[in-house]
N, C-alpha and C positions, 0 to 999 in steps of 0.2 A: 268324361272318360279319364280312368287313370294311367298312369304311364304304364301300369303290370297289365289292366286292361288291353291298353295296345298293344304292349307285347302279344297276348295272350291271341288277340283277334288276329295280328301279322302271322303269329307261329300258326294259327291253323289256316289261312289263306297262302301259304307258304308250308306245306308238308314236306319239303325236300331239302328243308333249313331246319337243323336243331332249333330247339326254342333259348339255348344259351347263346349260339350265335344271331339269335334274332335280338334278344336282350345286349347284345355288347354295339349290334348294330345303330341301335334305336340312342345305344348315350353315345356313342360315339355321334350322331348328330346330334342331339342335344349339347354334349362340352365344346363340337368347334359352332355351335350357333354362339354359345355362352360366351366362349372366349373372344369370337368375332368381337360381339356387342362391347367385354368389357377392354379390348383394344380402341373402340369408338365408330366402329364398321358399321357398314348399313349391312341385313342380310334379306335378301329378298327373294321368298320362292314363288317362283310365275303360278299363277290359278290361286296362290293361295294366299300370300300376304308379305308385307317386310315389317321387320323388327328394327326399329333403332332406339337410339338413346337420346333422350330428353334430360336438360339441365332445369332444375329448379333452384331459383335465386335465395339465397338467405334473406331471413323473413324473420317478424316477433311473430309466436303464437303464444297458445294459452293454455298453463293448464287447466282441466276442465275440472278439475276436484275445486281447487284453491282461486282460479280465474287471476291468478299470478303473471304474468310475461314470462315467455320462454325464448330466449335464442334458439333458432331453427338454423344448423347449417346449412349452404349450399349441397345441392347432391344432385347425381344422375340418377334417372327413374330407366326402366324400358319402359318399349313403346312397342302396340302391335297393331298397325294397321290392315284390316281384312282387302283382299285383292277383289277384283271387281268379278271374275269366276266364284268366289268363297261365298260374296254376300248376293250372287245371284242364286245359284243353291241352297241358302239357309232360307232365301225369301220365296224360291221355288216349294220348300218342304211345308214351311209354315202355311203358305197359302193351301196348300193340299190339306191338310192337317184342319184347317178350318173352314174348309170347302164346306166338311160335313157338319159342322155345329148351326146349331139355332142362333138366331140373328136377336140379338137384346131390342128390345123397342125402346 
């Protein structure tokens, strides 16, 4: 799903909200997740998962054309761990989902 996607599904689940106020709503939680994270903040929404920030240590890599050495700076990565409600659901679907399929021998 894309972000105009959701929009798109909240604006029609939501008929008494503009679809523009549905759109300002949707970044406005996306910029303060964003700026939590790149403050160093955990963000964590119940049912559904927390996002932090992972540090990855400076490292040689390689290029893969040349197989030369590269310095790799340090850097923070995000992080999205799924909430124990998220991966009950997607495991709930998928089992349904293959309820109906033929069993490989």
């Amino acid at each position: 799903m894309t972000k105009s996607e959701l929009i798109a599904d909240l604006s029609a689940a939501n008929p008494h909200l503009l679809g523009r106020d549905v759109e300002v709503i949707v970044a406005t939680i996306f910029n303060e997740i964003t700026a939590a994270l790149a403050r160093g903040e955990r963000v964590e929404l119940r049912g559904f998962g927390a996002f932090t920030v992972k540090r990855r240590d400076a490292r040689t890599g390689r290029n893969p054309r040349t197989g030369e050495p590269v310095a790799v700076d340090e850097k923070a990565v995000p992080f999205f761990k799924a909430g124990k409600e998220l991966r009950e659901r997607v495991n709930r679907a998928r089992a349904s989902r293959n309820a109906g399929a033929p069993v490989a021998a």
